[in-house]
PDB file as gemmi writes it, atoms N, CA and C in Angstrom:
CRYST1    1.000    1.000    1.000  90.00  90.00  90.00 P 1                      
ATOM      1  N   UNK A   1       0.817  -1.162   0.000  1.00  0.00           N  
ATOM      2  CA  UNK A   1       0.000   0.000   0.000  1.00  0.00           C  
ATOM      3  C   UNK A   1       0.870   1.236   0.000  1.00  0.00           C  
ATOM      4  N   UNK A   2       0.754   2.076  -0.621  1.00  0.00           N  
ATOM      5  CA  UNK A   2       1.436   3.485  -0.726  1.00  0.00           C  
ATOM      6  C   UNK A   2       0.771   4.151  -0.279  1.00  0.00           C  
ATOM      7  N   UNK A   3       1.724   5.003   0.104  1.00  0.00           N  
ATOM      8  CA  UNK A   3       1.122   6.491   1.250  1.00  0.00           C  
ATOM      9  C   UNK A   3       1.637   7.877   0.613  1.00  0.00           C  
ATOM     10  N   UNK A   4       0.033   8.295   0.401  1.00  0.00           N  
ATOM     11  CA  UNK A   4       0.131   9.510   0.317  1.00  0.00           C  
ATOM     12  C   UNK A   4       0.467  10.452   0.748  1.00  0.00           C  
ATOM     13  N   UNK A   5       1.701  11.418   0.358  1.00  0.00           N  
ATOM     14  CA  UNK A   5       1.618  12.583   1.528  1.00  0.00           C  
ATOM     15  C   UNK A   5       1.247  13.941   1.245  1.00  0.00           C  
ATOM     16  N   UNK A   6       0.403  14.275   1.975  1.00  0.00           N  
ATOM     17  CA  UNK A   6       0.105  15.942   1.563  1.00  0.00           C  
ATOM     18  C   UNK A   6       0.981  16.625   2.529  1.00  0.00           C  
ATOM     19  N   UNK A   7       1.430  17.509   1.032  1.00  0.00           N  
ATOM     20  CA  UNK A   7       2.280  18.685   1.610  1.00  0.00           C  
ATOM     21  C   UNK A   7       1.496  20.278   2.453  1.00  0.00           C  
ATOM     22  N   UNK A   8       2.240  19.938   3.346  1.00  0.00           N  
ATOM     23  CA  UNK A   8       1.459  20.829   4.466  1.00  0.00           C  
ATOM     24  C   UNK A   8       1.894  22.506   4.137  1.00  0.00           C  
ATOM     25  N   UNK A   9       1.142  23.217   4.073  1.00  0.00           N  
ATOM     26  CA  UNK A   9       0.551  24.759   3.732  1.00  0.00           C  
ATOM     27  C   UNK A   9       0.640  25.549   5.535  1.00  0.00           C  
ATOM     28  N   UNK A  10       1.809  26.533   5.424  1.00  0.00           N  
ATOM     29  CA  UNK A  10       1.364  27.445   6.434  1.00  0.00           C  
ATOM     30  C   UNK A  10       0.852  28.515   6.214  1.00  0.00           C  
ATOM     31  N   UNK A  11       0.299  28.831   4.417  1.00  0.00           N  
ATOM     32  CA  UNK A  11      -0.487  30.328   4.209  1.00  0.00           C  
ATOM     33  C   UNK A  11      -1.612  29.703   3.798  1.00  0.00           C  
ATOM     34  N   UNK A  12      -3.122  30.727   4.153  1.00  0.00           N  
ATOM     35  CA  UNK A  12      -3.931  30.172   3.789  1.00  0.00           C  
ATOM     36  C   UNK A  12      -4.026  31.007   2.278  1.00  0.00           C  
ATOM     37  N   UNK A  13      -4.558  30.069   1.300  1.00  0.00           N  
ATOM     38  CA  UNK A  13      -4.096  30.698   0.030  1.00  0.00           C  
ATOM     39  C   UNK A  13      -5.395  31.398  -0.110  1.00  0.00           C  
ATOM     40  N   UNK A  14      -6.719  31.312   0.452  1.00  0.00           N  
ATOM     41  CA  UNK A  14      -8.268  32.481   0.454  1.00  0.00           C  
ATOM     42  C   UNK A  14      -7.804  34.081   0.568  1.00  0.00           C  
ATOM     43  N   UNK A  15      -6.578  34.109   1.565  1.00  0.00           N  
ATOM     44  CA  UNK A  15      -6.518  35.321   2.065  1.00  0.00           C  
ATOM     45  C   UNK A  15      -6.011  36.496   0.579  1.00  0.00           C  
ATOM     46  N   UNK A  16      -4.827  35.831  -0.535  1.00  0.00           N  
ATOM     47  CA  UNK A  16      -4.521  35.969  -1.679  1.00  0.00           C  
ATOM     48  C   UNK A  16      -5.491  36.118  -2.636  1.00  0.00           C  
ATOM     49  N   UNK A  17      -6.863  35.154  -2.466  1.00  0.00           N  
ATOM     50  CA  UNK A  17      -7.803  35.633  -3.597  1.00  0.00           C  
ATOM     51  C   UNK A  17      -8.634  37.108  -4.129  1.00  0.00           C  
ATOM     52  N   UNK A  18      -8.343  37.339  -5.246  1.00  0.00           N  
ATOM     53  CA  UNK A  18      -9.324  39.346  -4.872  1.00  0.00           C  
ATOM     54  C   UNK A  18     -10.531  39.039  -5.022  1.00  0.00           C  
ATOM     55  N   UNK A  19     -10.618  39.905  -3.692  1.00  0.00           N  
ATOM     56  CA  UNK A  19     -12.592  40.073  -2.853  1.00  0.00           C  
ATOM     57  C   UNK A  19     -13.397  40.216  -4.123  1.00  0.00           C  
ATOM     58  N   UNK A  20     -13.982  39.890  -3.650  1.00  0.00           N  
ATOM     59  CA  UNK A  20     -15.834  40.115  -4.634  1.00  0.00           C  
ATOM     60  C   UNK A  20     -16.835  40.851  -3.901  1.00  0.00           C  
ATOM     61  N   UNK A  21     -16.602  42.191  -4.631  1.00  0.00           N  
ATOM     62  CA  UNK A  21     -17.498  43.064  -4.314  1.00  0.00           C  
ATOM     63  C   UNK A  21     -19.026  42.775  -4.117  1.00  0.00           C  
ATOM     64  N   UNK A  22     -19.892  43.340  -3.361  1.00  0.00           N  
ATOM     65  CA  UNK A  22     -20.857  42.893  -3.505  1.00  0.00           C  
ATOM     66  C   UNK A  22     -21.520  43.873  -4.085  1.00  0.00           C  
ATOM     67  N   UNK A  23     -22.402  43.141  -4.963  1.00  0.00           N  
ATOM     68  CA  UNK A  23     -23.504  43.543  -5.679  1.00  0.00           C  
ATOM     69  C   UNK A  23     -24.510  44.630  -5.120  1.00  0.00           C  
ATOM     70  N   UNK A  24     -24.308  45.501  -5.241  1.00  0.00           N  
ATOM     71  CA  UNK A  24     -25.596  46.362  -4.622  1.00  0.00           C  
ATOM     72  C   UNK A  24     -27.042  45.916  -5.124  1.00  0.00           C  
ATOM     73  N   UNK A  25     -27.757  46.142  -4.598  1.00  0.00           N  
ATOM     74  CA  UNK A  25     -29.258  45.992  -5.126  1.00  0.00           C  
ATOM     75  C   UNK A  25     -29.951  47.102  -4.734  1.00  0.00           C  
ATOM     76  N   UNK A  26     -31.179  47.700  -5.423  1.00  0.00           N  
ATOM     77  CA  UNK A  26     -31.515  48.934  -5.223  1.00  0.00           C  
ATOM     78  C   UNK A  26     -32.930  48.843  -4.612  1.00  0.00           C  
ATOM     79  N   UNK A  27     -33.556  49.106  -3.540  1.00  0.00           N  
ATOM     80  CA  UNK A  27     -34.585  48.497  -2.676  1.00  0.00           C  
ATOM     81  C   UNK A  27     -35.261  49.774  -2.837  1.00  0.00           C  
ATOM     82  N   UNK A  28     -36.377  49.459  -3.091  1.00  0.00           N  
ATOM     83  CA  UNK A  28     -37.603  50.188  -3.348  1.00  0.00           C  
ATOM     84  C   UNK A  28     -38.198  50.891  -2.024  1.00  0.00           C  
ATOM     85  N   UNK A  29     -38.310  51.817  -1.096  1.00  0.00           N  
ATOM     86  CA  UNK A  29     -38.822  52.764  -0.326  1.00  0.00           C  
ATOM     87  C   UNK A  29     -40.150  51.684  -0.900  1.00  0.00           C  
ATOM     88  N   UNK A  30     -41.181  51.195   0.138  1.00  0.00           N  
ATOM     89  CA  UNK A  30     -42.216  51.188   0.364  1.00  0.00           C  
ATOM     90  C   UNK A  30     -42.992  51.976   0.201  1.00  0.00           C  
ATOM     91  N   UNK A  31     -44.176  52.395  -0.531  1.00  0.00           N  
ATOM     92  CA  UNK A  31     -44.905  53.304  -0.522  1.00  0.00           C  
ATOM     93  C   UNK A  31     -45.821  53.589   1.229  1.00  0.00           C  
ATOM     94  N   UNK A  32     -45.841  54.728   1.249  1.00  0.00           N  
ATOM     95  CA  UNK A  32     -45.882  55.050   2.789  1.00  0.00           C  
ATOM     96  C   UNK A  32     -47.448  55.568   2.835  1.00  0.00           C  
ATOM     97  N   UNK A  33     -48.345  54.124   3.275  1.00  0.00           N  
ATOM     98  CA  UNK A  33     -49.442  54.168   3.285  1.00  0.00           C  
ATOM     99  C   UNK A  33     -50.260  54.768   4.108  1.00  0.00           C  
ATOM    100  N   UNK A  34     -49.495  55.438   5.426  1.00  0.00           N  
ATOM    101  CA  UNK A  34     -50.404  56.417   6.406  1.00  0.00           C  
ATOM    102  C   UNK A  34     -50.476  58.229   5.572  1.00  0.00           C  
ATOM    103  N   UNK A  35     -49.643  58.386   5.121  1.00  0.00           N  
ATOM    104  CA  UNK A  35     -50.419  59.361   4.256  1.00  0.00           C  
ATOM    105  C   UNK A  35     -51.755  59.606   3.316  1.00  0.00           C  
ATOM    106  N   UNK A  36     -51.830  58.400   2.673  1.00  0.00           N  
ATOM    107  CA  UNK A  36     -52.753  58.185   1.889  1.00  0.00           C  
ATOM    108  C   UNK A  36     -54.388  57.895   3.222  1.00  0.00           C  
ATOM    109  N   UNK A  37     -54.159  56.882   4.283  1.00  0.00           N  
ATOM    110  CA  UNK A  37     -54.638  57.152   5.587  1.00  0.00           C  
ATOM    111  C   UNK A  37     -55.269  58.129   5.855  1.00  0.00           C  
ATOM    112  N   UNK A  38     -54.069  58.981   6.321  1.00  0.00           N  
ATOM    113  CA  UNK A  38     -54.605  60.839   6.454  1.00  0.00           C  
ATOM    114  C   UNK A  38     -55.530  61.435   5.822  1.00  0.00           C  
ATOM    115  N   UNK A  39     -55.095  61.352   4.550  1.00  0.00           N  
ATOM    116  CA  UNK A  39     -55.834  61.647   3.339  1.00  0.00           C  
ATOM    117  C   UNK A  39     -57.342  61.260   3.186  1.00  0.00           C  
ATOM    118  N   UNK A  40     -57.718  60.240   3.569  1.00  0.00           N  
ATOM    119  CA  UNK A  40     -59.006  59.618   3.389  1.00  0.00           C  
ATOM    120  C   UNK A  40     -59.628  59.970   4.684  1.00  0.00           C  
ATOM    121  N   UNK A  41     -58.865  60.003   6.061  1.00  0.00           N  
ATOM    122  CA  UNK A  41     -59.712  60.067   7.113  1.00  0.00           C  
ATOM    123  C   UNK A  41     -60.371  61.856   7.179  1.00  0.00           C  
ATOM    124  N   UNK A  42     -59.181  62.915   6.324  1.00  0.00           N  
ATOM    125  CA  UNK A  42     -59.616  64.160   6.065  1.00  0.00           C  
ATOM    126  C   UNK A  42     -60.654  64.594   5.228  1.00  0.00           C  
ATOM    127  N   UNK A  43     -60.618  63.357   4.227  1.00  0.00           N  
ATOM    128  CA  UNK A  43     -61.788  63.876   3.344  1.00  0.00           C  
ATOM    129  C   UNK A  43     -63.061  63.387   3.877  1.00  0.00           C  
ATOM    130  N   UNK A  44     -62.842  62.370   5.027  1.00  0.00           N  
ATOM    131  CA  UNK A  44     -64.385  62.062   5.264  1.00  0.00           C  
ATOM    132  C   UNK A  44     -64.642  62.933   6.498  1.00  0.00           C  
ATOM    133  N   UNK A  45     -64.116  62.754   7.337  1.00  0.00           N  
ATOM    134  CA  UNK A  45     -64.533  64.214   7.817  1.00  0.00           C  
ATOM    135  C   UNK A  45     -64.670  65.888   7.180  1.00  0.00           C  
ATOM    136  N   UNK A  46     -64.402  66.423   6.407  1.00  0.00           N  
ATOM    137  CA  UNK A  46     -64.802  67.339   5.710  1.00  0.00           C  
ATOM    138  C   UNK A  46     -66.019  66.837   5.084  1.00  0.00           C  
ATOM    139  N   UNK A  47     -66.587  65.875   4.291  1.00  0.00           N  
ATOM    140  CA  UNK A  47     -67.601  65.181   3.928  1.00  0.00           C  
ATOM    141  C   UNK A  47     -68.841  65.139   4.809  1.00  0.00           C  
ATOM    142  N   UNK A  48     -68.356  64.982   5.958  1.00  0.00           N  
ATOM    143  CA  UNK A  48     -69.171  64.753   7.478  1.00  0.00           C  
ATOM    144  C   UNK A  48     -69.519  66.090   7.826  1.00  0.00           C  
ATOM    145  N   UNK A  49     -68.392  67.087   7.755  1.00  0.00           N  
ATOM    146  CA  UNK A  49     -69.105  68.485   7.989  1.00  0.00           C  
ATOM    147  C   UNK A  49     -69.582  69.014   7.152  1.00  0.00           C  
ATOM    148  N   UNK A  50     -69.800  68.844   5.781  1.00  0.00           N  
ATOM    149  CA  UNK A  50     -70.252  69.894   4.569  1.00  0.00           C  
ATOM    150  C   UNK A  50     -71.731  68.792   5.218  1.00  0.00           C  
ATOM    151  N   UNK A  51     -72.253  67.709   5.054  1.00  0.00           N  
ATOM    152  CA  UNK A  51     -73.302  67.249   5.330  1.00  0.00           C  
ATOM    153  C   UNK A  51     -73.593  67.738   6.884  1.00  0.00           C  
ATOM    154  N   UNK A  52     -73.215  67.766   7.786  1.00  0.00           N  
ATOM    155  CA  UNK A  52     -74.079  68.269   8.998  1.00  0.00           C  
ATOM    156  C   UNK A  52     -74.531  69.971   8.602  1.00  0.00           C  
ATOM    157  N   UNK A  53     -73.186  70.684   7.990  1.00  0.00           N  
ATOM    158  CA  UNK A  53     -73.939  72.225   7.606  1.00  0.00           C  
ATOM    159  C   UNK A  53     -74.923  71.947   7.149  1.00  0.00           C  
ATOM    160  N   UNK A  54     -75.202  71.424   6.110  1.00  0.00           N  
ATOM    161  CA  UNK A  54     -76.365  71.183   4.857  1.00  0.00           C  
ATOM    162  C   UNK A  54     -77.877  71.029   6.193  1.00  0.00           C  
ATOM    163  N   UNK A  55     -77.267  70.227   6.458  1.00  0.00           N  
ATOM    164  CA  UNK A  55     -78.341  69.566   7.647  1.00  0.00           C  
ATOM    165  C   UNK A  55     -78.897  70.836   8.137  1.00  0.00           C  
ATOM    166  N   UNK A  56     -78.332  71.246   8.999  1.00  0.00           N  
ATOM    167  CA  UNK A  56     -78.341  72.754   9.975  1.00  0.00           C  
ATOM    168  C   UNK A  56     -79.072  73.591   8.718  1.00  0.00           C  
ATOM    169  N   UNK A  57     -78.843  74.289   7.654  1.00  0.00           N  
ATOM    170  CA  UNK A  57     -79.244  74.995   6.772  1.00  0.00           C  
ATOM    171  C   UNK A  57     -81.107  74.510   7.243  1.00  0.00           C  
ATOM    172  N   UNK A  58     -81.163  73.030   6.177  1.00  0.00           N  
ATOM    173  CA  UNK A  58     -82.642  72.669   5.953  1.00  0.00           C  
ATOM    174  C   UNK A  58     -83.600  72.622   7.063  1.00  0.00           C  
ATOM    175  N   UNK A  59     -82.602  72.507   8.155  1.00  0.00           N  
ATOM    176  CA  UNK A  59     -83.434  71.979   9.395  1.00  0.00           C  
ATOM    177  C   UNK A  59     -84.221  73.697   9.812  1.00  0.00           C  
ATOM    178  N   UNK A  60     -83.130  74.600   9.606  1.00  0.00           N  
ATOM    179  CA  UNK A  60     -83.886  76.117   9.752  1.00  0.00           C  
ATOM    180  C   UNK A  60     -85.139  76.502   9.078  1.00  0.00           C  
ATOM    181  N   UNK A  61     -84.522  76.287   7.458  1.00  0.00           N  
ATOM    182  CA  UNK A  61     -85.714  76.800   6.813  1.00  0.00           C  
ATOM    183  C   UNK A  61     -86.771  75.440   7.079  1.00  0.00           C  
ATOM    184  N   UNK A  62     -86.749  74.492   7.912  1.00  0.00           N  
ATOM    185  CA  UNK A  62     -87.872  73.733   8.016  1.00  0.00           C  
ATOM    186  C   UNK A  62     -89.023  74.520   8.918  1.00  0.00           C  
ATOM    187  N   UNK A  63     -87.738  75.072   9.730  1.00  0.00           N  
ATOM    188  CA  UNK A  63     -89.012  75.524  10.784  1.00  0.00           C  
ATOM    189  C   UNK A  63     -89.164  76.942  10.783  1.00  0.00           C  
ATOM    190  N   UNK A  64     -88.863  77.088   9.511  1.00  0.00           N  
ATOM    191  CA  UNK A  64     -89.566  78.546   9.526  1.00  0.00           C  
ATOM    192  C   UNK A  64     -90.709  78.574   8.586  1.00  0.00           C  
ATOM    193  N   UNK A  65     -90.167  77.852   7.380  1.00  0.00           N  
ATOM    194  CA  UNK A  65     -91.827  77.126   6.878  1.00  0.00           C  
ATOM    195  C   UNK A  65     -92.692  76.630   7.440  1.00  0.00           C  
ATOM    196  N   UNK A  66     -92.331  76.046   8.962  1.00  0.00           N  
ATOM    197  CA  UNK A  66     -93.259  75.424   9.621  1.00  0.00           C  
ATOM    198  C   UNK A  66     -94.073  76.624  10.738  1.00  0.00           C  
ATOM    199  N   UNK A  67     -93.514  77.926  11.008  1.00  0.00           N  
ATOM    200  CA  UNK A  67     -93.729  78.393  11.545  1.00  0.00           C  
ATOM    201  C   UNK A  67     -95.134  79.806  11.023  1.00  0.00           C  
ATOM    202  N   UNK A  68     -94.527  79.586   9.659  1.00  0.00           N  
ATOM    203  CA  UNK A  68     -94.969  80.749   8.733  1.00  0.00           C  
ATOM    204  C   UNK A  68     -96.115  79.695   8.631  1.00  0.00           C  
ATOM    205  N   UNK A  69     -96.567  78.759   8.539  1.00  0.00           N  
ATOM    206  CA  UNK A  69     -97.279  77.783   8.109  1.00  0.00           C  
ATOM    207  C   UNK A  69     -98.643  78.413   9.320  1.00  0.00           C  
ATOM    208  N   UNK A  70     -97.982  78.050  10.144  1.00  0.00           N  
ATOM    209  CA  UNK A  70     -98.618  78.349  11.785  1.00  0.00           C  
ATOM    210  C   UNK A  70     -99.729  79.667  11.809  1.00  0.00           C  
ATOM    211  N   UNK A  71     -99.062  80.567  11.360  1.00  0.00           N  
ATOM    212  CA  UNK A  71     -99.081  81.961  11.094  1.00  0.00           C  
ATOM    213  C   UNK A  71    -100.371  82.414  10.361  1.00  0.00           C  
ATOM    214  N   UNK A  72    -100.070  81.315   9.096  1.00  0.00           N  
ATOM    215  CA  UNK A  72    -101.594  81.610   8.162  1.00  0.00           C  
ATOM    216  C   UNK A  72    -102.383  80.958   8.501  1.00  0.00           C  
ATOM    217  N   UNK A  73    -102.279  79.786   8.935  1.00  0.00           N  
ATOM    218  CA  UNK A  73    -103.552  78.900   9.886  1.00  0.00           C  
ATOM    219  C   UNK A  73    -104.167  79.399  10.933  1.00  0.00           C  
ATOM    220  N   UNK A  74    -103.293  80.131  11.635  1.00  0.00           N  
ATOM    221  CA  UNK A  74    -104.290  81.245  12.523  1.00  0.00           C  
ATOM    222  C   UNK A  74    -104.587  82.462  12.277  1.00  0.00           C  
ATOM    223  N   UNK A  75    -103.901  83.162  11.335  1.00  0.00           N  
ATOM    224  CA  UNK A  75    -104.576  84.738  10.780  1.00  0.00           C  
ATOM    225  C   UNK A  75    -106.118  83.747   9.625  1.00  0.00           C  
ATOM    226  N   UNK A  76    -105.837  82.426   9.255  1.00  0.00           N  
ATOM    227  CA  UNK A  76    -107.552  82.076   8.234  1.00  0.00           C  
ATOM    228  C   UNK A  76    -108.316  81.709   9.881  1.00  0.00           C  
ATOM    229  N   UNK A  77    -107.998  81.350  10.508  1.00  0.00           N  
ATOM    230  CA  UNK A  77    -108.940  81.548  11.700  1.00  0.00           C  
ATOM    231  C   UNK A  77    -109.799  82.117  12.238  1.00  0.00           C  
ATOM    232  N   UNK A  78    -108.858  83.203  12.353  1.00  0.00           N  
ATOM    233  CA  UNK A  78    -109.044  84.320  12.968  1.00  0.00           C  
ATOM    234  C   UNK A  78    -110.005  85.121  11.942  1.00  0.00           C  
ATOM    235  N   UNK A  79    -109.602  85.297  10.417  1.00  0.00           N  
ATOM    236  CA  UNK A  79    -110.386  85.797   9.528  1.00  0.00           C  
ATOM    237  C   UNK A  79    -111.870  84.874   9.466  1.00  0.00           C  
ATOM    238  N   UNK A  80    -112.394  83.697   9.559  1.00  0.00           N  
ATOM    239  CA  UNK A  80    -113.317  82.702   9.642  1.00  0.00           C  
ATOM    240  C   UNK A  80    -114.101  83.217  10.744  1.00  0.00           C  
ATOM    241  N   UNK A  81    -113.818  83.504  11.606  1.00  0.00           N  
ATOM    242  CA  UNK A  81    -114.652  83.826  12.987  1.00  0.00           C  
ATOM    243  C   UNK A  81    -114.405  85.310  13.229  1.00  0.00           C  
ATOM    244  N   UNK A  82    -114.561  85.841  12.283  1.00  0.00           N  
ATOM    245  CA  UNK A  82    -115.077  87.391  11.897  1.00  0.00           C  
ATOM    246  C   UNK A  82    -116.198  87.679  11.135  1.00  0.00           C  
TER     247      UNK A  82                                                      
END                                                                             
């Protein structure tokens, strides 16, 4: 049987190899979805207040039509029992 001999190395020969840069890769910023958030929770509240004004508006002239209403039902009354 023959014997192999390996010849023994005191440099490691990796340290000699030239590095390999690494590759950059270019990572995409996430689109930053609490703005868009903001955005929607502002428009529904503005939405919420243009509808409660609206509200407030009709609800006045309700009762002033309702009041004026009042008004001629008792001046024809009043004219009836004359």
């Amino acid at each position: 049987m023959k014997q192999v001999y390996i010849k023994p190395s005191l440099v490691d020969h990796a340290l000699f190899r030239p590095k390999v840069k690494p590759i950059k890769i270019k990572v995409e910023e996430p689109i930053n979805i609490s703005f868009y958030v903001n955005l929607l929770g502002i428009c529904i509240i503005v939405i919420v207040i243009l509808y409660m004004y609206n509200r407030k508006n009709e609800k006045e002239e309700q009762k002033s039509l309702e009041r004026h209403k009042i008004i001629e039902l008792n001046e024809y009354i009043k004219s009836m029992t004359l």
